[in-house]
C-alpha positions as CSV (number, residue, x, y, z in Angstrom):
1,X,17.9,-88.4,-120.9
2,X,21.0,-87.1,-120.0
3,X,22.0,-85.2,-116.9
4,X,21.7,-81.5,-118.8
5,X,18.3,-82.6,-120.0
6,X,17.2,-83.5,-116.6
7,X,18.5,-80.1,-114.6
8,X,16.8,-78.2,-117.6
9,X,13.9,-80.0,-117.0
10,X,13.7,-79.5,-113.5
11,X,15.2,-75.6,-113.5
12,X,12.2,-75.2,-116.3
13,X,9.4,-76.8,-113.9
14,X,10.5,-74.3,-111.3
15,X,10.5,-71.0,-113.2
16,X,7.2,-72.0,-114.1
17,X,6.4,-72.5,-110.4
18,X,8.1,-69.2,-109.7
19,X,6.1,-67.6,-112.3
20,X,2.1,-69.1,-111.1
21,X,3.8,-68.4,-107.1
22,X,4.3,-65.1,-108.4
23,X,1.1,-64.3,-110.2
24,X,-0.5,-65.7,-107.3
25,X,1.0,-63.3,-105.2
26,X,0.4,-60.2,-107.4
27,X,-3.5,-61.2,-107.0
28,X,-2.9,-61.5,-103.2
29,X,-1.4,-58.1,-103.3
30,X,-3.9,-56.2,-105.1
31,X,-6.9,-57.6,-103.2
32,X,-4.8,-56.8,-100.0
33,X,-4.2,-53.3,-101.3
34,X,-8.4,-53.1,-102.5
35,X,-9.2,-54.0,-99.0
36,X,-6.6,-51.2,-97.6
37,X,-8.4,-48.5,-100.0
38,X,-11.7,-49.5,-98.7
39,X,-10.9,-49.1,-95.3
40,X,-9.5,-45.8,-95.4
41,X,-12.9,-44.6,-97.4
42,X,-14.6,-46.2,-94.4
43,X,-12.2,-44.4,-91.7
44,X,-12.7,-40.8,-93.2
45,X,-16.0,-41.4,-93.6
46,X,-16.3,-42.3,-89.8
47,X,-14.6,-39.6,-89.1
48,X,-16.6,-36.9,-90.9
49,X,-19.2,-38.3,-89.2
50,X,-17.5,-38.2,-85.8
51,X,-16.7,-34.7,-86.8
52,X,-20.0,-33.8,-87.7
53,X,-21.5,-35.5,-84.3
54,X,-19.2,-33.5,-82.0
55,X,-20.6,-30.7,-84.0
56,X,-24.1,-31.5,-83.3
57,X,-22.9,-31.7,-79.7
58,X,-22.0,-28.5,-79.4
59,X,-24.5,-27.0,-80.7
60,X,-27.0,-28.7,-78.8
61,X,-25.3,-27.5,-75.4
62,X,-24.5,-24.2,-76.4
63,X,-28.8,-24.2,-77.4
64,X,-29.1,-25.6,-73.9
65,X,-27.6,-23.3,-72.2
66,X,-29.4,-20.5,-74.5
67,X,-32.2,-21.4,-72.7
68,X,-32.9,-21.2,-69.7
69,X,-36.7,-20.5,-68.5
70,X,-37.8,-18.0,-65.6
71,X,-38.3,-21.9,-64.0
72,X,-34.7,-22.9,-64.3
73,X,-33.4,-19.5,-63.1
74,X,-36.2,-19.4,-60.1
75,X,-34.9,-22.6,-58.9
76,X,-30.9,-21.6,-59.5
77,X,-31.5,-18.3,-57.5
78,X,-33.4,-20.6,-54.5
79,X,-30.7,-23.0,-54.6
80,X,-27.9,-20.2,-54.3
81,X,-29.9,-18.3,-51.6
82,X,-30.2,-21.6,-49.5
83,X,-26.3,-22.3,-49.9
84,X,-26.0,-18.8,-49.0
85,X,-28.1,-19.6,-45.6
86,X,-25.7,-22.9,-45.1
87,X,-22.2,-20.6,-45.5
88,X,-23.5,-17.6,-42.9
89,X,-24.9,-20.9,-40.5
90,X,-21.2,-22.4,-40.4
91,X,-19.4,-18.7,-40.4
92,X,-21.3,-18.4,-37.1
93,X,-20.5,-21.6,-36.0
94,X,-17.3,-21.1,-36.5
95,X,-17.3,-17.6,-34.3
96,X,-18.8,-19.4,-30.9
């Protein structure tokens, strides 16, 4: 074998090594680019969830504050009336 034979050999071998590092690398790439398009379902999902959540939030708290019972306002009017007592006590304090 001469010395053209050999470096034909050899460039040969290496395109073909070229060629499986590159179809190994196309695989790579589309399984990277699979997992990529699964996580993005999985994030919008989460967040129409999260969405939804905050939602349910909302509406529970705005339902909470809808109603309030005779009991809950009894007790907000004693504890207003008693701070009430507290601020005239110190404004007389205060005068002496």
């Amino acid at each position: 074998m001469d010395a053209a034979e050999k470096t034909i050999a050899l460039f040969t071998t290496r395109v073909r090594q070229m060629i499986i590092q590159f179809e190994e690398t196309k695989k790579e790439n589309e399984e990277l680019y699979a997992m990529v398009d699964e996580r993005d379902t999985a994030i919008k999902r989460l967040e129409a969830q999260l969405t939804q959540v905050h939602q349910d939030y909302d509406n529970l708290k705005m339902a909470r504050m809808l109603e309030i019972t005779d009991g809950d306002m009894e007790s907000a009017q004693k504890r207003l009336a008693k701070l009430i007592r507290d601020v005239n006590k110190c404004i007389t304090l205060l005068k002496v």
